[in-house]
N, C-alpha and C positions, 0 to 999 in steps of 0.2 A: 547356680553352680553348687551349693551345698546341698542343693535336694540329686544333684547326679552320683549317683553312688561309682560308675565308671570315671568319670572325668576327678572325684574324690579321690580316688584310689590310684588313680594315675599320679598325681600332683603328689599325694605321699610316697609313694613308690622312687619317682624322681626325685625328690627332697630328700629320702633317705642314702640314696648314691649320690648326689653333693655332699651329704653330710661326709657321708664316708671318703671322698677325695677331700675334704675340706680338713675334718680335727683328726685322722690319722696322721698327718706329719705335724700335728701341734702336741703328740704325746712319744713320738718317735722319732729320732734324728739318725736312724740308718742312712747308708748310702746305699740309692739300687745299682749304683756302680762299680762298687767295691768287690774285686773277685777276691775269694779264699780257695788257694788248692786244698786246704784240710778241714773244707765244712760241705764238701761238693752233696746235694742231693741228699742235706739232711731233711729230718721227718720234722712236723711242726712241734717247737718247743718254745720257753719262755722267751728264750733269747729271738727267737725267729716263728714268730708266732703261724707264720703257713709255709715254712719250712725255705729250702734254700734249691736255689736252679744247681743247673750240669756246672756251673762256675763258683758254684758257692755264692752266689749275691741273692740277697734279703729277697724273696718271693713278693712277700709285702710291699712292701717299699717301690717297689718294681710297678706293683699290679696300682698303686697309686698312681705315681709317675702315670703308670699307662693309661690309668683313667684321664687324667688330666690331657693328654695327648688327645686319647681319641675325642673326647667330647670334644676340645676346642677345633678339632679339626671338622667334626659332624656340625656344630654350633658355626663356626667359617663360612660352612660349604650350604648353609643354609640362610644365615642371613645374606649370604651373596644371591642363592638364587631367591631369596623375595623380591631383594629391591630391584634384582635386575628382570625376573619374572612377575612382578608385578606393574613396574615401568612398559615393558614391551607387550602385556597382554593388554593394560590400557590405548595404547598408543593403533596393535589392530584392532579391537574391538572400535574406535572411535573414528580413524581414519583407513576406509578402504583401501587406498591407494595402496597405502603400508600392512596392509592387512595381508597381502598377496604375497612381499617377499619375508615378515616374518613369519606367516602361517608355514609358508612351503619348507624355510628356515626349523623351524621345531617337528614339522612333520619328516621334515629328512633326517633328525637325530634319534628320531623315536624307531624309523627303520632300523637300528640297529638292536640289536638284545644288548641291555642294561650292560652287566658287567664287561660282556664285550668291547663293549664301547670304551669303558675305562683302561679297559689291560689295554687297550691299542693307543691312549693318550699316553698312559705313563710307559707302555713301550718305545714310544718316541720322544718323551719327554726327559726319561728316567724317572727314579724313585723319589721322593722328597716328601714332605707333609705339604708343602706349597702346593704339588703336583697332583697329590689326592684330594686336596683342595677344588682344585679343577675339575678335575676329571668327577668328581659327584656332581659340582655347578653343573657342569652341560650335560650330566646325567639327566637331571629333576629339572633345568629350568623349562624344559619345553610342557612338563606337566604342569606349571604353575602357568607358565603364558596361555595356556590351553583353559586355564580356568576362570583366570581373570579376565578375557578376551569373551568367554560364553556370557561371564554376569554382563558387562559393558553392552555386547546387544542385547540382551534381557531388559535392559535399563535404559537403554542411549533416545528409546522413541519413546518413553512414559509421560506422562503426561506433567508429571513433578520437574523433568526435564525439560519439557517446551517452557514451561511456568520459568524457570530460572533462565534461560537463553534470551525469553520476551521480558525481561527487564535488563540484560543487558551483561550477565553473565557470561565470564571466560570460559572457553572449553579446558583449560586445564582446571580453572574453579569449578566448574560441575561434576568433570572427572574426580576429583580430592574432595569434594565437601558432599556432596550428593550420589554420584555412583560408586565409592568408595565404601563410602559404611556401609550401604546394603551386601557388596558383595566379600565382606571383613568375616563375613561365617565360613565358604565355601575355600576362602584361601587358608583362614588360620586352620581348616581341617588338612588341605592339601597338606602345611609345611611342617604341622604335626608330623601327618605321615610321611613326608617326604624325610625327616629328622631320624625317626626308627632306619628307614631304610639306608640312611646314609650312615649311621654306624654299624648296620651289617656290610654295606658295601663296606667301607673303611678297613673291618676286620677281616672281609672275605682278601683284602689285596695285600693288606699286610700279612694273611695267613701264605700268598704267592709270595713274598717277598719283594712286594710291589710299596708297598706303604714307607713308613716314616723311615729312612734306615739303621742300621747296629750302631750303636748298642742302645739305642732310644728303644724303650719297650712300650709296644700296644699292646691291647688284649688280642688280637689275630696271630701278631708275631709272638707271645707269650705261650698259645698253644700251639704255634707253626714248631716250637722250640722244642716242646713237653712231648710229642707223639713218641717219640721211641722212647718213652720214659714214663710210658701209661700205666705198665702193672708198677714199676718197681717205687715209682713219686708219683701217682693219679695227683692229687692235691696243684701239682703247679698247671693241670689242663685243665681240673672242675672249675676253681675260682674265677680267672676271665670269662669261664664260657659260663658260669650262672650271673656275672654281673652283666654279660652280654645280653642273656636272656632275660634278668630282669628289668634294666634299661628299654629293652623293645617292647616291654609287655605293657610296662608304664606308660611311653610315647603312644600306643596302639589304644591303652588305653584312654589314652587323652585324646588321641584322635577320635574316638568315637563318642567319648563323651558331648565333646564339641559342634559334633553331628548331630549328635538326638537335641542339644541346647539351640540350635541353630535352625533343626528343621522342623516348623510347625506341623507336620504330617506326623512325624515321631511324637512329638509333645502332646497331641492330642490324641494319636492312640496308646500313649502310658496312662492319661489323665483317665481316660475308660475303664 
């Protein structure tokens, strides 16, 4: 891991945006709630270090809050689709039977186009953090069942597995101790990337007005807020949208890190 110079950069990158949701409100006690009619759409100063929204509430302070928001919502929508996409990609990959209604099950979700699919949950759901919760879950889980289910037949007839069944070994014990770690590269790359993409979905539906609702701020609804306020305060649209973009560049990064660490094909053509 310290010789991947990608998957290095990725890990600092993300560590630097915890840092920054973490000891910003350990040195600032604003409220992103607080409206001022006589500070509307000020410029960044001491007092308001990246300036003040159309309400006059602390930019900062806000764009915290909103970090906090979105990660846990992206971090939510993610370890639900491991356990649940990892659970159900073992479960085809090892039992035929079941292979048939959950293969057809994720390949019916995938017919849909991604955000699509989401605006029509929280269309019917309404708006809520809980509900974009969801609606990423059954976005990405059919991509992880799809991955976990490939390694499981990869693995289910090897020869390591006849060896563990001929003494007496459970099929949940072979699935967990034996075709698990092998296939631990190809899922942690999947939910890397699946993690990027769920904070751009996130931002894409809070920028519809699909996400968390008012006055809770994300970084979508942040610049859903700032457009008509581009020339006169740019400042309240660049920030979400560069923490956005550094966030996915880190994850991306890490995903691919994880790939080249993972894949002995990569590994031995960088050692060349």
């Amino acid at each position: 891991m310290l010789q991947n110079p990608m998957l290095g950069s990725g890990i600092v990158i993300l560590f630097l945006v915890a840092a920054f949701a973490v000891l910003v409100p350990t040195f600032m006690s604003l409220d992103p709630y607080s409206i001022s009619a006589t500070e509307k759409l000020q410029p960044p100063s001491f007092m308001h270090p990246m300036g003040t929204d159309a309400l006059g509430r602390d930019a900062l302070s806000r764009l915290v809050v909103g970090t906090h928001i979105s990660l846990s919502i992206a971090i939510s929508a993610t370890l639900l689709t491991a356990i649940f996409g990892i659970g159900l990609g073992m479960i085809a990959g090892q039992f035929p039977k079941l292979d048939i209604i959950i293969s057809q099950f994720s390949d019916a979700l995938l017919i849909f186009p991604g955000v699509v699919l989401a605006i029509m949950i929280l269309a019917a759901l309404g708006p809520s953090q809980a509900n974009v919760i969801l609606a990423v879950f059954v976005l990405y889980v059919p991509r992880v069942i799809r991955t976990v289910r490939a390694s499981v037949l990869e693995y289910r007839d090897a020869d390591f597995v006849a060896a563990a069944r001929s003494i007496g070994a459970s099929t949940p014990r072979i699935l967990a101790l034996h075709i698990f770690p092998r296939a631990i590269g190809p899922i942690m790359v999947q939910l890397s990337l699946g993690f990027s993409s769920a904070i751009l979905v996130e931002a894409g539906l809070s920028f519809l007005g699909l996400g968390a609702p008012p006055p809770a701020p994300t970084w979508g609804n942040m610049i859903s807020n700032a457009r008509e306020f581009i020339r006169s305060a740019p400042w309240l649209m660049i920030a979400p949208g560069v923490l956005i973009t550094v966030t996915v560049l880190g994850l991306n990064l890490i995903g691919d890190g994880l790939r080249d660490m993972f894949d002995p094909r990569t590994r031995r053509s960088a050692d060349r």
